[in-house]
Structures are given as C-alpha cells and as structure tokens.
N, C-alpha and C positions, 0 to 999 in steps of 0.2 A: 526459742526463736533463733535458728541455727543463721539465719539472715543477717543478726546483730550482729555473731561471733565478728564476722571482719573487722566493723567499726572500731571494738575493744581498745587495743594497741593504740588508735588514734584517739579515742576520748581518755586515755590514762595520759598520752600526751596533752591535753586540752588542761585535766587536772592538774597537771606536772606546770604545766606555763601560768595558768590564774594563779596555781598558790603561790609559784611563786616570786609573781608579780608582788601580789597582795604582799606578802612575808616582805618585800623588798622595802616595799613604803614605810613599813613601820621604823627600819634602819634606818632611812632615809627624811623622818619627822624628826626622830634623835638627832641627828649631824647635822644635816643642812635644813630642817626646818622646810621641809616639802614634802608635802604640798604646802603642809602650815607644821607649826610643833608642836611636838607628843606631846599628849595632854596629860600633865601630871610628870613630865621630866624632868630632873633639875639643870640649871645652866649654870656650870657648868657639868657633861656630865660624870658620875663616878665614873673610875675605870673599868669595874664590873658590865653596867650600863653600855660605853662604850665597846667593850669586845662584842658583847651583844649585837649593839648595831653595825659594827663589821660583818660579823655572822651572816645577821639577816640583807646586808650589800649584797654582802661578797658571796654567798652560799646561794643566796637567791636569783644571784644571775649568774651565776653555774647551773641551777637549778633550770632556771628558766629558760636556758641554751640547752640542758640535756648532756649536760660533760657530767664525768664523774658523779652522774645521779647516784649513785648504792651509795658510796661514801659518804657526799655530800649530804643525802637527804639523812641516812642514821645519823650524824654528828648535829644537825639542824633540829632532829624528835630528840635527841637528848638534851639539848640546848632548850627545847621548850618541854619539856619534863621539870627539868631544875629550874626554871623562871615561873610554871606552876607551883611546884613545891614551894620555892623562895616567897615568889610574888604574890599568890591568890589563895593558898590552903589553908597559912594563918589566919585568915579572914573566915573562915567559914569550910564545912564539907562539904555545899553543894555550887556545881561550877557557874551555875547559871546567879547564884547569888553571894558568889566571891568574882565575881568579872572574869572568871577565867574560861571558859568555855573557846574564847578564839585557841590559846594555849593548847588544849586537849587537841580539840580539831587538827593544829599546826602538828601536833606530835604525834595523832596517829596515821594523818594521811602523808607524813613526812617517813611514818617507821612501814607504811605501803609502799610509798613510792624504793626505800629502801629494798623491800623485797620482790619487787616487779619491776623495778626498769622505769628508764626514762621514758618507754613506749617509741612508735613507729617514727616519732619527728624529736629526733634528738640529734643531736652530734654523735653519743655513743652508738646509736642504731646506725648510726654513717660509718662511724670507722669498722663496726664489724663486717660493712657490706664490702668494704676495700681489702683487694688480696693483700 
C-alpha cells in the first residue's frame, strides 16, 4: 500500500510521543505521586528507584519533544532491560506472569525508536531541516 508509505515518519512520531508520555508517568508516580503513587514503591525511595524515575522524567520528555531521540531512547531500552532483569525475571520466565510485559514492550520499542529516529515531528527532524 505505497499510499501508507507517507504517513510512516508521522505515526513513528505518534509512537515516539504516547510512549513517551506513558514511560513519563511512571517517574512521575515514584516522585511526586501523580497521578497517584506507584504501587508497590517504597517511601522513601531507594536511590536505585530514584535514578530510575529521573530517567523515566527526564528521558521521557526528551523523548516525547524528539531531542536527542537515538541516544536518549538506547539508554531508556537499557534502563528497562536491567529493571526486567532486576525486577520481573526473578519471579518467573514468562513476562506476562512475572508483571513485566510493560518493561519488554518499553525496551523494545525504546531500542526501535533508537534505530529509526524520532520520525517527521520532532525537534531533531527541525534542526536537520535548518541550514
């Protein structure tokens, strides 16, 4: 469907903005308890915990603006690789019955977004277009 092709670049941006939206909130249950707080986090949290939810801020709304997507997004699928590994593998091999399934999803569509771009609506697609 050579008709699609255009939209492409703009629906990688769509997925580049939800996730990470989504990815942001979770950082944002850990610190400031918003929408409501992470369920299952301790208060206060460890320091491990806490770079985490920096990450998921501060990387998510890089992310979600389209700056520094290649970078940002590989340091973000690695960040939820090791919180897989860490947080849901002990529990179990299959992800849908160790809770981790959000984790995997974050990591692989984080290690896409690393190899394709922030897509058509980003900051980085703005500054390539600037002589």
């Amino acid at each position: 469907m050579p008709n699609l092709d255009v939209w492409a670049p703009r629906v990688l941006s769509l997925l580049r903005i939800v996730s990470a939206l989504l990815f942001m909130e979770h950082g944002l249950m850990k610190i400031f308890h918003f929408p409501a707080a992470q369920p299952g986090a301790p208060d206060p949290l460890p320091t491990l915990l806490l770079a985490a939810a920096c990450l998921e801020i501060g990387g998510g709304a890089l992310l979600a603006l389209g700056f520094f997507t290649r970078p940002v997004a590989f340091i973000l699928s690695g960040q939820m690789a090791v919180a897989y590994f860490m947080a849901h593998a002990p529990a179990g091999f299959y992800p849908a019955l160790n809770g981790g399934e959000a984790a995997v999803l974050y990591c692989f569509t984080f290690l896409y977004l690393a190899l394709a771009g922030g897509g058509e609506w980003s900051v980085d697609a703005l500054a390539r277009k600037k002589p």
